[in-house]
N, C-alpha and C positions, 0 to 999 in steps of 0.2 A: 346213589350207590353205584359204582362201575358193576361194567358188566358181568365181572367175572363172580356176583352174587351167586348167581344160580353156583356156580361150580364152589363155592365154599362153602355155604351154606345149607347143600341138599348132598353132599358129600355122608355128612353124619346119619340120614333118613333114607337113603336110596335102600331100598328091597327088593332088588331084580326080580322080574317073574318071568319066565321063560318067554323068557322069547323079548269165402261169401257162396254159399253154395251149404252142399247137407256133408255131415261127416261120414267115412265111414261105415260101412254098417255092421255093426258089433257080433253078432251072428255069423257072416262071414271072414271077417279080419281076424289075422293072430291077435290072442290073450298079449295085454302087455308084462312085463315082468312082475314076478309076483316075490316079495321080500318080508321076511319077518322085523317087526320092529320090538323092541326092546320097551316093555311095560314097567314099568315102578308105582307100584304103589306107595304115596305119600302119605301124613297125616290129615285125617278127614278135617273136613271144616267141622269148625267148631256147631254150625247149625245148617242145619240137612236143606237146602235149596233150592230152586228153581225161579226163569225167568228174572235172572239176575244179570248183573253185567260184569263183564270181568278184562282185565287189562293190568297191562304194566305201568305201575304206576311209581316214580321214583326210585326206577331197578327192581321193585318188589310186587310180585306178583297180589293182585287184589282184585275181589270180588264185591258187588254194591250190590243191595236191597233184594230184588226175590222177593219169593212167597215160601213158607215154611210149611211141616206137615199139617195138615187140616185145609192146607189152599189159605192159611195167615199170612198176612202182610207180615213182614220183618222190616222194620225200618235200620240195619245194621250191617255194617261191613267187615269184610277182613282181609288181612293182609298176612303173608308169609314171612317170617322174617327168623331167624336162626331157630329151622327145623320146626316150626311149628306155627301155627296159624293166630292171630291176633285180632278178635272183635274189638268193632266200636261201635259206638251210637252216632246215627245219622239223625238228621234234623228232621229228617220226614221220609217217606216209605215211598221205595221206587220197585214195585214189581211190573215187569214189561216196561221199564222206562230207559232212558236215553243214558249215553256218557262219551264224554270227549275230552281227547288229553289236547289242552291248550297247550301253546309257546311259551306260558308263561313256567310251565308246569305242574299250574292246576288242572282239576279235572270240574269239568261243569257236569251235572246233574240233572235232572230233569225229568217233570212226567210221569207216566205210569197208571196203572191202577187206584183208585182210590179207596177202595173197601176191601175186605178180604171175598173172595170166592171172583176175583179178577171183575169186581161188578164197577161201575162210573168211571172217572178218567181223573188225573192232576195238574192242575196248575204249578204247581211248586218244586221250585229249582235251588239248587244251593251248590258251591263250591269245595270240592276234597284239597287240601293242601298237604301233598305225601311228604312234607320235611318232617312238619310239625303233627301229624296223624290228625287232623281236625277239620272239622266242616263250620260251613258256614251257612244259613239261610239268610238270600237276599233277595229273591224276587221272582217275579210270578210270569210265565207265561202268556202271549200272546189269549191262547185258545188252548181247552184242554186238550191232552194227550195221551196215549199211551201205543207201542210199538209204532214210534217214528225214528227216527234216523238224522244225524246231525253233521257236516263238515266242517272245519274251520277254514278259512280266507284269507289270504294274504293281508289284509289290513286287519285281521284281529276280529272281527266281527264271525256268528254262528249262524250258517242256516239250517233252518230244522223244517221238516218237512213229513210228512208222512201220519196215518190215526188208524184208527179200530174202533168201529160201529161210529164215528162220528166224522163230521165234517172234517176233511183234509183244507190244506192250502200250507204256503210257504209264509214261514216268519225268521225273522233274524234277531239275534242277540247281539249288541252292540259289543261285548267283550268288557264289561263295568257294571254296570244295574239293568239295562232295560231291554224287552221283549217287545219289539211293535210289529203289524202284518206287513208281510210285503208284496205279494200277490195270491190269486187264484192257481188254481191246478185243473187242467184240462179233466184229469180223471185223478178218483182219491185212490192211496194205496199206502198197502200194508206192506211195513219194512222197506220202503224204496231203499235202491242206491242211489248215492249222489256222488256225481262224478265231477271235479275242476276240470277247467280247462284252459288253456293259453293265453286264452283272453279277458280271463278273470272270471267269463261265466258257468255256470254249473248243472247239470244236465241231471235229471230226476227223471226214472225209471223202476219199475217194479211188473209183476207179472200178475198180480194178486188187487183186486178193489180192499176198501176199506172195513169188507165182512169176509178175507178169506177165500173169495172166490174167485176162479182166475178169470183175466179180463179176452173179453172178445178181440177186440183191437188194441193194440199196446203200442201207447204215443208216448215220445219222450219231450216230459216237458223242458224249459228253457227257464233259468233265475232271470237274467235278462234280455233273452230271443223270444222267439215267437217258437210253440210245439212242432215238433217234426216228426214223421215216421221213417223207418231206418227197413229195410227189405230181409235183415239178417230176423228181424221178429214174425216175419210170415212162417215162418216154418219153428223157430226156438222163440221159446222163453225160459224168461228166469226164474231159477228154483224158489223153491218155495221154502222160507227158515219159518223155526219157530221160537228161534231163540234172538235176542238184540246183539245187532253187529257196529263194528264202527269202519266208515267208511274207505278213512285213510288206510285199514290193514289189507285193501286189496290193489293197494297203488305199489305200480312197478316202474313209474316213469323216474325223473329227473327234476324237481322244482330248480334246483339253481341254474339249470339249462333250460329252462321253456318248456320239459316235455312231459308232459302229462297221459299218462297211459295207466289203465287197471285190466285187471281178469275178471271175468264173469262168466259162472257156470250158469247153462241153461239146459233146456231139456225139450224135447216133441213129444207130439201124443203118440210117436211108437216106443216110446220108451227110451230113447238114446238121448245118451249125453253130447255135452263137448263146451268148450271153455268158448267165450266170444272176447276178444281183445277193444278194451275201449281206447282211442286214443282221438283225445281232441271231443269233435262231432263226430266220429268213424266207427261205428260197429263193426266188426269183423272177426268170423270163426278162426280161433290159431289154429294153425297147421303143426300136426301131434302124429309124432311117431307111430302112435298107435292111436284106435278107437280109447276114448273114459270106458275103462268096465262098468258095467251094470249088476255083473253078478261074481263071485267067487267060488272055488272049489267047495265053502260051505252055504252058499244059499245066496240069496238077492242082497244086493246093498242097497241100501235107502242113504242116499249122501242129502246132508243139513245142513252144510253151510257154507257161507263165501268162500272164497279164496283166502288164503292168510297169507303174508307174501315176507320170505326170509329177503329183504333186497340185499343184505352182507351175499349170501351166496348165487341170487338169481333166481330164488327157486320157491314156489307157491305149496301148499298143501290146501286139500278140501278134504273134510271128514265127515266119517259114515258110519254105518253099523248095519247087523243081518241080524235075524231070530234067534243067531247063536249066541251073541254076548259080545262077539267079536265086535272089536273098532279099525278100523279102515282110515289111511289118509292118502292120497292118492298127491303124489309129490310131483311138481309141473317145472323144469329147470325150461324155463320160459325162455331164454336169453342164446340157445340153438336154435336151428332150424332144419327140419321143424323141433317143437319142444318136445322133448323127452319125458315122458310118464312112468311112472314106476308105481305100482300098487302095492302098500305096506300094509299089514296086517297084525295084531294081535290076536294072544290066547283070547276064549269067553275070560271078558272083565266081571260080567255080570251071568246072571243066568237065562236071560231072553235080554231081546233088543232095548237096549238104551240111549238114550240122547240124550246128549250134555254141552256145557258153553265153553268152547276152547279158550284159550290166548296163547300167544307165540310169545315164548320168553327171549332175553338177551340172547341166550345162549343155540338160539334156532332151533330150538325142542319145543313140543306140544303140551300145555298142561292141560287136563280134562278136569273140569269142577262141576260136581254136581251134577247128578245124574236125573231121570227121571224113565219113567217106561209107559211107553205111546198104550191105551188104552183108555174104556170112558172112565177112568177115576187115575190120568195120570199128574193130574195137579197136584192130588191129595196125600201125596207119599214120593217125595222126592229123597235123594238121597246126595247124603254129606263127600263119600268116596270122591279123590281124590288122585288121577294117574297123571304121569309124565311117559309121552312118548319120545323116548332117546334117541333122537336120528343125529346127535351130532353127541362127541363125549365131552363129559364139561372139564374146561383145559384145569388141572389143578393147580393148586395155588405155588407157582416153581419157584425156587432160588434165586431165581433173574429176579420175581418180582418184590423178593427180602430182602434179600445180598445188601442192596445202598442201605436201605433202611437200617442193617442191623452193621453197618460198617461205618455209616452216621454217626450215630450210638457210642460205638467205641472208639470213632475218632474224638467227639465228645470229650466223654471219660478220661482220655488220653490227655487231653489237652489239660481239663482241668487239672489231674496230676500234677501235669509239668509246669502248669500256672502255678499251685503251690509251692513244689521247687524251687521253682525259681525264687519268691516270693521269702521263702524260708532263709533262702541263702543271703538274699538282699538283706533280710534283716538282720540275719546272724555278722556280715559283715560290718554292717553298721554300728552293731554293738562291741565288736572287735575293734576299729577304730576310735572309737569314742573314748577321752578323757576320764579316767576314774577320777572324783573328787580324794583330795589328800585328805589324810585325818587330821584335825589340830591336835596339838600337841597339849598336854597338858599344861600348868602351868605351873613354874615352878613355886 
């Protein structure tokens, strides 16, 4: 589906609601700008969610698997599609599990939870195909999993990396049927990123071991190098999500040119932010107009997740939320120097803090699915709520892009017309020439 989905199809449902070295030190540095963003409430999903995955999948926005209320495994997905959301049945339950949009433009599956109340881990993987809405189960996993992280490779092949309460290590998906190991990991972790790089290898980092806890020393392993420490992690590390990301949405480089670059927000133990630029083997703090806020006019922000990166315009978002309800994405137009920060805000969406799973749709706008609220029973009561944050307006559907189509049409019409015309007259002359037979004559 082109991209101009989002702007036809949410056209009908839109319901505005108002509205190398240390950084900075946020305390003393000017506030970066502060901008209201434009909230929409959409149609809920069909089944109230969490710890699901969600991406654009075939132009249409969709979400996979989750845990529902009671902390229940949902083995079911949905998609968006003219104003309204669309379950299906998945082949098997991915809460906390994996997802990546292949070249092919399937999406691979994987992993997760095995029981409900997020208890044992899964082996089992299957294929989404967004033409025909349908999954596939075909194959199992290396080593179970659940909150690991996946990249795709230039030859086609997945690596998946990353556990929760269990043995970590790197394994690969050939891109066909099979899961085999491909090495050890110096240290196990939760949620890595995986980062490409120019020379085909892949760079696996996290801030966090395989129980949540953050690591004393933070080494970045190597697919095909030897582990290395980077000086930018003495002082930062990387945030801490709780929700499943996909790797590719914090890339800002260039594949068709060699350059390989992504953002990553991290964080010190005094509390300050700032974005580190990966390029290559290269850690490196971007240089930012401003200090990352920590806090706003209404209270602290708690930012949850990667970077999302619009590369049509240059420009990243990280989202957050405070005690007010309020959601926050702090937009990073990466491609100045230094980059320019601007912090957007909405009205309370909800009525205390919540956190939920973005995706960046076609049209460079934020969807928020499913929400949930940090506390010890926030598994158990997720919710279905649905917003679009509107930073860009969706182009409507103009005259340019009917005019041929409906001037097609009636050059068509036209033609045929004048096919029968002509056709009519041909005939009608033929029978104007044509010999009448004589009568015979009686006889006398």
């Amino acid at each position: 589906m082109p991209h101009r989905f989002m702007s036809i199809l949410l056209l009908p449902v839109l319901f505005p609601v108002l509205l190398q070295g240390s950084a900075p030190t946020q305390a003393d540095a000017p506030g970066c700008p502060l901008r209201p963003v434009e909230a929409v409430r959409l149609p809920d999903l069909n089944i109230a969610r969490s710890g699901h995955s969600a991406l654009m999948a075939g132009g249409e926005p969709t979400v996979f698997g989750g845990h529902t209320s009671g902390f229940v495994l949902t083995p079911t997905a949905e998609y968006f599609s003219n104003g309204t959301w669309h379950t299906l049945d998945m082949i098997y339950a991915h809460d906390g599990g994996f997802s990546v949009q292949l070249r092919s433009g399937q999406i691979l599956i994987g992993g997760g939870y095995k029981d409900n109340l997020g208890i044992s881990h899964s082996y089992e993987a299957e294929l989404y195909n967004p033409g025909t809405h349908t999954f596939t189960g075909f194959g199992c996993l290396d080593r179970k999993r659940a909150s690991s992280t996946t990249v795709e490779l230039a030859d086609g092949q997945v690596l998946i990396a990353g556990n929760w309460y269990a043995d970590d290590g790197m394994e690969l998906y050939d891109g066909h049927y099979t899961f085999s190991p491909l090495k050890g990991t110096v240290q196990s972790r939760y949620l890595p990123h995986l980062f490409r790089t120019d020379g085909g290898d892949v760079l696996v980092v996290g801030g966090y071991d395989n129980r949540g806890e953050a690591l004393d020393t933070i080494l970045v392993d190597r697919m095909t190098g030897e582990p290395f420490s980077s000086p930018v992690f003495s002082h930062w590390r990387p945030l801490h999500y709780d929700i499943p990301f996909h790797n590719a949405e914090s890339f800002t480089g260039d594949e068709t040119r060699g350059v390989f670059s992504y953002l990553l927000p991290v964080k010190n133990d005094s509390g300050q932010m700032a974005i580190v630029q990966v390029h290559d083997t290269v850690f490196s703090l971007l240089p930012t107009d401003f200090p990352v806020p920590v806090a706003s006019p209404w209270g602290d922000i708690q930012w949850y997740s990667p970077v999302y990166t619009d590369r049509q315009r240059q420009r990243g978002y990280i989202t957050g939320c405070d005690a007010t309800g309020r959601q926050y994405a702090l937009s990073i137009d990466y491609a100045q120097t230094p980059a320019r920060l601007t912090l957007h805000h909405t009205p309370p969406l909800t009525d205390s803090k919540a956190l939920t799973t973005p995706m960046l749709t076609d049209d460079g706008n934020l969807m928020l699915t499913g929400f949930k609220f940090p506390g010890p029973t926030f598994n158990f009561f997720p919710s279905p709520q649905v917003w679009l944050l509107q930073f860009n307006s969706p182009a409507p559907a103009s005259s340019h892009s009917r005019l041929p189509w409906l001037w097609i049409l009636v050059t068509l019409v036209l033609l045929a017309l004048l096919a029968a015309l002509l056709l009519r007259g041909t005939v009608a002359r033929r029978l104007r020439g044509s010999p009448h037979p004589q009568k015979r004559r009686k006889a006398d």
